[in-house]
C-alpha positions as CSV (number, residue, x, y, z in Angstrom):
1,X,33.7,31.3,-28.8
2,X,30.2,30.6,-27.5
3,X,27.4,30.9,-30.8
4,X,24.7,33.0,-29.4
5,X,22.1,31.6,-31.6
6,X,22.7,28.2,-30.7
7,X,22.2,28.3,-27.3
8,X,18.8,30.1,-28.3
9,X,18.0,27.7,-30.5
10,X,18.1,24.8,-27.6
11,X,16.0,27.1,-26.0
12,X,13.2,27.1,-28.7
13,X,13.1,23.3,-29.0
14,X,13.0,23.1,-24.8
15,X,10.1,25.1,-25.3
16,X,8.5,23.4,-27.5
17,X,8.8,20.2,-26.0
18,X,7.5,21.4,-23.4
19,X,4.4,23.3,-24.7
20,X,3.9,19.8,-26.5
21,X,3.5,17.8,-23.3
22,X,1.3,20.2,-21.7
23,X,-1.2,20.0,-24.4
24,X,-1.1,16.0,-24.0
25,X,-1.3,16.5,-20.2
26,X,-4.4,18.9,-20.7
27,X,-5.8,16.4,-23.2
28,X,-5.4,13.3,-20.7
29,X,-6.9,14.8,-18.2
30,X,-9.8,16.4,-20.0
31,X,-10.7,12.8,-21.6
32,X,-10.2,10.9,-18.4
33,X,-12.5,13.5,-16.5
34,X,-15.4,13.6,-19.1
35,X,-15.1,9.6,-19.0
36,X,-15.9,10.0,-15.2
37,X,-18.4,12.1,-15.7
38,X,-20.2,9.9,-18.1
39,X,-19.8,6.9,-16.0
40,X,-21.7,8.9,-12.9
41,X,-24.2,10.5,-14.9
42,X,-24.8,6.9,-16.5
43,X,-25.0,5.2,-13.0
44,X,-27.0,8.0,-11.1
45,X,-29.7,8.2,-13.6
46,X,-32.3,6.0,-12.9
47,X,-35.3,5.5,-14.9
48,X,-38.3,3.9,-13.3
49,X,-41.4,3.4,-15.6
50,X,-44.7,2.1,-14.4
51,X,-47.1,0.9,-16.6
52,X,-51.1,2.1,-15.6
53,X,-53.7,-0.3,-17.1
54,X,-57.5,1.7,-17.1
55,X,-60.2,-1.0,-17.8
56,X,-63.2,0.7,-18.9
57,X,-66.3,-1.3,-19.6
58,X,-69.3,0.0,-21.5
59,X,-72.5,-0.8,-20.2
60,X,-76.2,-0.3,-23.2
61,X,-78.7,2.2,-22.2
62,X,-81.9,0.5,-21.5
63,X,-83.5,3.6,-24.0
64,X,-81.8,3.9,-26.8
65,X,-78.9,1.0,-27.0
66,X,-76.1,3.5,-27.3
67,X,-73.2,1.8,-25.3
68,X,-71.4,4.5,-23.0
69,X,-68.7,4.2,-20.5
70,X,-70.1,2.4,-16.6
71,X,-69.0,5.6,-14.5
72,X,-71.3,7.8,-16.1
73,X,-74.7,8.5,-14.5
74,X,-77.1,9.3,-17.9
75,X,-76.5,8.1,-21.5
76,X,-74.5,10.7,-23.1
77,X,-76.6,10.3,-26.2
78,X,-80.3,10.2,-24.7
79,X,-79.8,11.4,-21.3
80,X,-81.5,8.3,-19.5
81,X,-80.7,7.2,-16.5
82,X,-78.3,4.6,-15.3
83,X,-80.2,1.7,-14.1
């Protein structure tokens, strides 16, 4: 006589085995794709820095002495001219 649990049985291990491998499949693929992903993202973005260097020179003010920046056209201080 066949045991109608037993063959039941088989059937629940079978099925877990193979809801097991699915889950590692799934896993696999979901590391190796986010691996990828980092591994573009890491070679498209490029960073490009540029370094400005402003020289400013201060010229006295014949008036007063106060030093103020060249590109002005009065002493902020005084208000004389730029010679």
């Amino acid at each position: 006589m066949l045991d109608p649990f037993g063959s039941f049985a088989l059937f629940q291990v079978l099925f877990v085995i193979m809801f097991i491998a699915v889950i590692v499949v799934t896993i696999v693929r979901v590391l190796t794709t986010s691996k990828s992903k980092v591994e573009e993202s890491s070679k498209s973005e490029v960073i490009k820095e540029r370094e400005v260097i402003k020289e400013i020179v201060k010229i006295r003010c014949p008036y007063c002495g106060h030093l103020y920046e060249e590109t002005l056209d009065r002493c902020p201080h005084c208000g004389g001219k730029n010679a």
